[in-house]
C-alpha positions, 0 to 999 in steps of 0.5 A: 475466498477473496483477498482483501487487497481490493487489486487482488481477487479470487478470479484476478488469475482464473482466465489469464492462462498462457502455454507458452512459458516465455509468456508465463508470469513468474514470482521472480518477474514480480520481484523484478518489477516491484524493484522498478515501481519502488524506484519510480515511487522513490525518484517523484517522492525524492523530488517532493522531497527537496522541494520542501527542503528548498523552502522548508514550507508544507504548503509548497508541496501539499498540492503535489501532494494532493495530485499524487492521491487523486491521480493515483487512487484513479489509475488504482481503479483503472488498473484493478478493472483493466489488468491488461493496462498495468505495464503501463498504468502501474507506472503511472500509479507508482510515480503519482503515489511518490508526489503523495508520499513525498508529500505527507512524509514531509508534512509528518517530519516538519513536525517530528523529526526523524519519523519518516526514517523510523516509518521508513524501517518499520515498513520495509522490516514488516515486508521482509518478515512478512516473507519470511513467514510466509514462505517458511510457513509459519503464517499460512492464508487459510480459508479462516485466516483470509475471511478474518483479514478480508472482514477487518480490512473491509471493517477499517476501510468503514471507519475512514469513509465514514469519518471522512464523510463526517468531517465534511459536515464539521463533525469529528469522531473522537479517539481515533485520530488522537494520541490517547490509548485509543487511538494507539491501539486503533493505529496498532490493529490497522499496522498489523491488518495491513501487514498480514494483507501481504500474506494473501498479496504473496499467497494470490501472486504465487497461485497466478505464477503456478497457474501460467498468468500472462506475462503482463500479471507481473505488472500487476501484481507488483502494482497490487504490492505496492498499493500494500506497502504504501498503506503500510507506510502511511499507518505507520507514520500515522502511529509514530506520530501519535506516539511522538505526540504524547 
């Protein structure tokens, strides 16, 4: 069964077996260095951040913003294909995603303040209940429970392309992207999508620590939690501002 994080897959931990157990991927080496990717994300989004601050103009910020989504969705595909890389390319990815997320959260609070707090809140609160679930059981990645979240994601990753596909000719879906109950409700199901990607994230990084994945798999399965997080942030701010907006 595959997961439906694009970084994390069925056989992401199959042939990467160590005996030496200094050597062994642990899921406290993971929380370890998720803690230093946030930080990296944090420290490039800070300094997006003042730079807006400093002349309260979006346009100051929008190319940076648009170098960490390029730069960042291209280590993403390198660090997927070459794991071995990730101690240093999920670094890379971690501080070109902060350019991104300093960049849009600017854009989003210039227009309602307060909402990068609120989005902020809600991403790290679905995270942490998210654990909680899992590890207590309560939500557990079953065969039906991971086909069920692999077919909605691949579903929603659709709907992007092709409205990005479209706009390019000048045509734009209705609802989606509007403050209507459509488009709330289409941001709702995208939040509880990629909240339940955490599941299978935490399922994938437990099995690759009882497996004796190399040490260099903490890297990157932290980099597969972060690509997690930063979606859910980013829908979050997609479904505050459509509230906000009515």
């Amino acid at each position: 069964m595959r997961s439906s994080n694009p970084t994390l897959q069925d056989n992401t931990f199959r042939s990467e077996r160590y005996y030496s157990i200094d050597e062994q991927m642990t899921v406290s080496g993971v929380v370890n260095k998720t803690g230093i990717l946030l930080s990296c994300v944090l420290l490039t989004a800070g300094w997006t951040w003042i730079k807006f601050y400093q002349t309260g103009d979006v346009q100051v910020v929008y190319p940076w913003m648009m170098l960490g989504a390029i730069g960042g969705l291209v280590l993403a595909l390198v660090t997927a294909f070459k794991k071995e890389w990730a101690p240093v390319t999920s670094v890379g990815y971690a501080l070109l995603e902060g350019l991104f997320i300093g960049g849009i959260s600017s854009i989003f609070e210039k227009q309602f303040p307060g909402i990068v707090i609120q989005a902020t809140a809600l991403t790290f609160g679905t995270l942490f209940s998210m654990l909680a679930a899992y590890r207590s059981g309560f939500i557990q990645a079953t065969d039906n429970f991971k086909l069920g979240i692999v077919a909605a994601t691949g579903g929603i990753a659709l709907v992007y392309v092709a409205t990005m596909l479209l706009s390019m000719f000048g045509i734009n879906v209705p609802y989606i992207y509007g403050s209507g109950p459509f488009g709330i409700l289409f941001s709702l199901f995208v939040v509880v999508i990629a909240a339940l990607n955490f599941i299978l994230d935490f399922d994938f990084i437990e099995k690759g620590a009882r497996q004796g994945a190399p040490k260099y798999m903490e890297w990157y399965g932290a980099f597969a939690l972060m690509v997690t997080l930063i979606w859910l942030y980013v829908e979050f701010l997609r479904l505050l501002s459509k509230l906000r907006d009515r």
